[in-house]
N, C-alpha and C positions, 0 to 999 in steps of 0.2 A: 504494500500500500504506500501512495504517496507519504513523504515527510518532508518537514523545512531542511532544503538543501540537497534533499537527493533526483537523482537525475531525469532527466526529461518531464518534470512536473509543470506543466503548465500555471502562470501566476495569474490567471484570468485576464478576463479584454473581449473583444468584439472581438466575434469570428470576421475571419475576410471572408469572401467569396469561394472562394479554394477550401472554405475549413463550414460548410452545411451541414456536413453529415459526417458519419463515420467513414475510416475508408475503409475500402474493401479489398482486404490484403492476402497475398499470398501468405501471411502471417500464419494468418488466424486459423484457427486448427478446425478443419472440417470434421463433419460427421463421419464416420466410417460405416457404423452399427445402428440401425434402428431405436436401438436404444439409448443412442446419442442426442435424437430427435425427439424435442416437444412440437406441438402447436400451440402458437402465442396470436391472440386474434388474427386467427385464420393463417397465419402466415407458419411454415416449416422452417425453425430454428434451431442452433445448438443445443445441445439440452447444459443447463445448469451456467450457463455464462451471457456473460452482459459484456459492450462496451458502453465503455464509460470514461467520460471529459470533465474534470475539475475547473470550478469557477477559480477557485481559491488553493492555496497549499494547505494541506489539512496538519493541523498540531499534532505532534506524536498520541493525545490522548483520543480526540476526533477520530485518528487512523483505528489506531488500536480498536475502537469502540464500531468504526466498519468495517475492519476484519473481523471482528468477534461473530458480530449479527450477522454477516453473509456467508460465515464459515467457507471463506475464502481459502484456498488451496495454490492456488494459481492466482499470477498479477504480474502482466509484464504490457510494456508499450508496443504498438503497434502502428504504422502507416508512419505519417508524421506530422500531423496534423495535431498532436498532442491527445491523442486516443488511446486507452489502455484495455485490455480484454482482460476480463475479471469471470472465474470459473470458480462456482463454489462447491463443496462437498456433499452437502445438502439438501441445498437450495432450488426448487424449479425456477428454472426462467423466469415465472411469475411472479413467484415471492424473490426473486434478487431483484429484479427488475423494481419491486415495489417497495425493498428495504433501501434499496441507493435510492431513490427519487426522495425520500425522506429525510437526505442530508443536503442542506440549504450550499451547501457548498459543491453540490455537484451541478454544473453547468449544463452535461446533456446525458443522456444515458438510454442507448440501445439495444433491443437484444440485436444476436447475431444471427441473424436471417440467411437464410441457405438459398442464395441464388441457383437459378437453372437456365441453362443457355439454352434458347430460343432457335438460335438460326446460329450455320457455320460463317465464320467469316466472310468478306468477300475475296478475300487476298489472294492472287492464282496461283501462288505459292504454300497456300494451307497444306494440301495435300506431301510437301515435303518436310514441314513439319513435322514430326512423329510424336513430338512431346508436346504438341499442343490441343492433341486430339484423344484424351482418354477414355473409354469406354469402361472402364471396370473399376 
């Protein structure tokens, strides 16, 4: 969990343009197993983790007090928009989701939604790609 002074903690401000939403990173650890997946209003998500953007740096007692409640396991940064993906032990989607909204000091907080690609590139070079086309 964030603390005064350690690294890539966001000290709050106006998002820019470039910083809307979470990003969407080859980071962030996908689903493998069925039972890695919830549904979080209607959408297919991670199961048990959230990202999450601090308005504020949180006081070593604040931190400690949202690690405790989300029985957090997992906390590390992601993308670079000052995004961190938080996976708790516990916790559904829903209730992390609804324990971090509760901390005045967090600025945004998403679950981690499991995109699905729609349509293959256009690129006429997809095809010699091999690592960008996974089926399994």
């Amino acid at each position: 969990m964030p603390k005064q002074g350690s690294q890539s903690v966001p000290s709050g401000g106006a998002k820019s343009d470039d910083q809307k939403g979470p990003i969407q990173s080859s980071e962030i650890i996908l689903a493998r197993d069925p039972a890695e997946i919830e549904v979080y209003r209607g959408e297919r998500v991670v199961a048990r983790q959230a990202l999450v953007k601090f308005a504020v740096t949180l006081s070593s007692e604040r931190d400690a007090l949202l690690h405790y409640l989300t029985d957090a396991d997992e906390y590390r940064a992601v993308g670079g928009a000052g995004w961190f993906l938080m996976h708790s032990r516990s916790k559904t989607a829903a209730q992390l989701l609804e324990t971090v909204r509760s901390f005045p000091e967090i600025a945004s907080v998403e679950p981690n939604v499991i995109m699905k690609l729609m349509t293959l590139p256009n690129d006429p070079s997809f095809p010699n790609q091999w690592a960008l086309q996974n089926t399994g």
